[in-house]
TIDREN-97536 format. One record per residue (C-alpha): residue in one letter; x, y, z; residue number from 1. Coordinates in steps of 0.25 Angstrom, whole numbers, plus 5000, padded with zeros to 4 digits. Layout:
residues N
(site "a" (X Y Z) NUM)
...
//
This chain:
residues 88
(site "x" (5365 5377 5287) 1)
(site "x" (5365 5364 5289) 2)
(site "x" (5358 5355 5300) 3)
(site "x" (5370 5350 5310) 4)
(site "x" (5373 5365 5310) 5)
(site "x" (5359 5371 5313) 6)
(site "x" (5357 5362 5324) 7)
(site "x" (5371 5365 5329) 8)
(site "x" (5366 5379 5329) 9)
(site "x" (5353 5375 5335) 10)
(site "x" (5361 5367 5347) 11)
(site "x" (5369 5379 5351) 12)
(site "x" (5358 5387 5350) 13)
(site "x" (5350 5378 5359) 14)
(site "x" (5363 5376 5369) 15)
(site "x" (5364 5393 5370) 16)
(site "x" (5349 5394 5374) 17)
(site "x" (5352 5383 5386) 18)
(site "x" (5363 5391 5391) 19)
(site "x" (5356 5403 5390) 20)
(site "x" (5343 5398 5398) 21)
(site "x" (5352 5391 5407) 22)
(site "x" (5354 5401 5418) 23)
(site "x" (5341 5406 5418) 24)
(site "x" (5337 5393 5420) 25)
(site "x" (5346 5389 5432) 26)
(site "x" (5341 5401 5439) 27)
(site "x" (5327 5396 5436) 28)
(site "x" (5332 5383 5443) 29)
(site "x" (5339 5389 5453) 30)
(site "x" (5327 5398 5458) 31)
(site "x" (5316 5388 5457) 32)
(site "x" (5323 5378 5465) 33)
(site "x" (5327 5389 5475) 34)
(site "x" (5311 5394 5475) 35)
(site "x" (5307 5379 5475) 36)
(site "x" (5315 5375 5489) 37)
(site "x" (5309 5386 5495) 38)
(site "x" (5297 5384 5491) 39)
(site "x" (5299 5368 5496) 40)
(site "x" (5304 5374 5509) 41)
(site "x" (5294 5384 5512) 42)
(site "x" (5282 5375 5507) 43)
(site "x" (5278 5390 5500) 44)
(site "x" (5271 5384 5485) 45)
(site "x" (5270 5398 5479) 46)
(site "x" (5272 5395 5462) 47)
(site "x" (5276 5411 5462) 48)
(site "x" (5287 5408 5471) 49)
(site "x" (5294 5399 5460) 50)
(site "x" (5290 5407 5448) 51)
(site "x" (5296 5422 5453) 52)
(site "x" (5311 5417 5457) 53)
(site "x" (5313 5410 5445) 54)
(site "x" (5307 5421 5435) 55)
(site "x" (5317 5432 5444) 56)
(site "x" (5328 5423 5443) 57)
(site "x" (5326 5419 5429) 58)
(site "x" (5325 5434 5424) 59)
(site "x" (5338 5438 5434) 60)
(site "x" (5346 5428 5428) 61)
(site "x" (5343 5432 5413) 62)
(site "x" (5345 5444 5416) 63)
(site "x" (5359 5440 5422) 64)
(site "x" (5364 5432 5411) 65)
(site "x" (5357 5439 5398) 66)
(site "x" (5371 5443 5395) 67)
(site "x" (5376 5428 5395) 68)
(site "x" (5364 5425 5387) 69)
(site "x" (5364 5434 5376) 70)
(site "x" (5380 5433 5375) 71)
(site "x" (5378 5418 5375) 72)
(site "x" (5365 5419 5363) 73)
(site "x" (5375 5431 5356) 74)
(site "x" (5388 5423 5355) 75)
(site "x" (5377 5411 5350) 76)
(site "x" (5372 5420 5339) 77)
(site "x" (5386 5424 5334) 78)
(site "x" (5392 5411 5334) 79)
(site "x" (5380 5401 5327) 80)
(site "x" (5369 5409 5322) 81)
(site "x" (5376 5422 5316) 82)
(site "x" (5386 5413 5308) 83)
(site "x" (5375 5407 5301) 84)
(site "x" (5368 5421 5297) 85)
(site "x" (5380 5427 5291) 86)
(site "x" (5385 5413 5284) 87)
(site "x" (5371 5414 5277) 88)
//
């Protein structure tokens, strides 16, 4: 294997794990911004207050998209890694 193609390999590897963390991400986003108005609006400065929503959020939208993930890391593994296992 050459280097222009491991690091071919080695981008879309990269580029799947991004789209993978993404959603998980967002909702992280979403839930800490959402925690930190209220918290802005109620003057309440609780650090636990910021922590739970985003950990129950996070763990809710894994759980919701493990299917896109995993179809998403398969489809990679068949398509750049598997070829290079049986070519050698």
């Amino acid at each position: 294997m050459n280097d222009v193609a491991f690091f071919d390999i080695l981008r879309q590897g990269l580029w799947v794990s991004v789209i993978m963390a993404a959603p998980m991400l967002a909702a992280a986003l979403v839930a800490g911004l959402s925690v930190g108005l209220v918290q802005a609006l109620t003057s309440v400065q609780e650090m636990t207050l910021t922590f739970v929503p985003k950990i129950i959020t996070m763990l809710v939208v894994f759980w919701v998209s493990m299917s896109f993930m995993s179809g998403m890391l398969v489809e990679y593994f068949h398509a750049e890694i598997l070829p290079l296992v049986v070519g050698n």
